[in-house]
C-alpha positions in Angstrom: 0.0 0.0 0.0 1.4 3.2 -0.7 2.2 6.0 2.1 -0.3 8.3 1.0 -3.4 5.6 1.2 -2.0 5.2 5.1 -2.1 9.0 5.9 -5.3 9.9 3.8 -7.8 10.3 7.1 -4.8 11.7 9.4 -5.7 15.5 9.1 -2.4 17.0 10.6 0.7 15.7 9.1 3.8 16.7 7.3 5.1 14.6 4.6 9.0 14.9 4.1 9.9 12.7 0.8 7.6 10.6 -1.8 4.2 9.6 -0.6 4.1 7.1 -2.9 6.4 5.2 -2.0 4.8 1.3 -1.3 5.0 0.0 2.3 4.7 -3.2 2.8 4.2 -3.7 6.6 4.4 -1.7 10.0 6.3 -1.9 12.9 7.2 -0.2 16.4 10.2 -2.1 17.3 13.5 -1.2 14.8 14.4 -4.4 15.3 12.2 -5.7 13.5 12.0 -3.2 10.6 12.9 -4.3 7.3 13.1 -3.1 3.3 9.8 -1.5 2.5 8.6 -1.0 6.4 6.9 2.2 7.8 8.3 2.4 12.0 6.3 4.3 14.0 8.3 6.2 16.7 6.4 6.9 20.0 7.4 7.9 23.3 6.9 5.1 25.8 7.5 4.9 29.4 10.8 3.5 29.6 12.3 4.4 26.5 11.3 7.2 23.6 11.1 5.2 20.3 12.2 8.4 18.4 15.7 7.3 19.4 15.4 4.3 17.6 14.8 5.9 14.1 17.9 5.4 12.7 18.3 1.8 13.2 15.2 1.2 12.0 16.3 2.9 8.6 19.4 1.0 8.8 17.4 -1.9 8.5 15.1 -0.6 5.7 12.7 1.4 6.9 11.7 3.8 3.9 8.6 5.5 5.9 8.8 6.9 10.1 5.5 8.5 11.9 6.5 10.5 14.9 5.0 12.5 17.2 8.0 14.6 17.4 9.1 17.4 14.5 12.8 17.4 13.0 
């Protein structure tokens, strides 16, 4: 499914890149991102997922949704 379908109802977001682009499954641990994966980074109670970003591109991420700005 592409980005764009996935975001079409959320009413406040900023896309940085191609919404196009096909994602072909979700995740909220990095470590189990992989090619084609969007990895949503939340704030948790022990640990803020938004540190975890760049693994999860490492491992082939191509989308992230955070609640926090650049």
């Amino acid at each position: 499914m592409r980005l764009s379908q996935l975001l079409q109802d959320v009413p406040e977001k900023e896309v940085l890149g191609d919404p196009d682009i096909e994602v072909t499954s979700i995740c909220d641990d990095s470590r189990k991102a992989m090619p084609g994966a969007l990895f949503t980074a939340v704030p948790g109670f022990h640990v803020d997922g938004h540190k975890f970003i760049p693994d999860a591109v490492r491992r082939g991420a191509v989308a992230v949704v955070a609640e926090k700005g650049r």
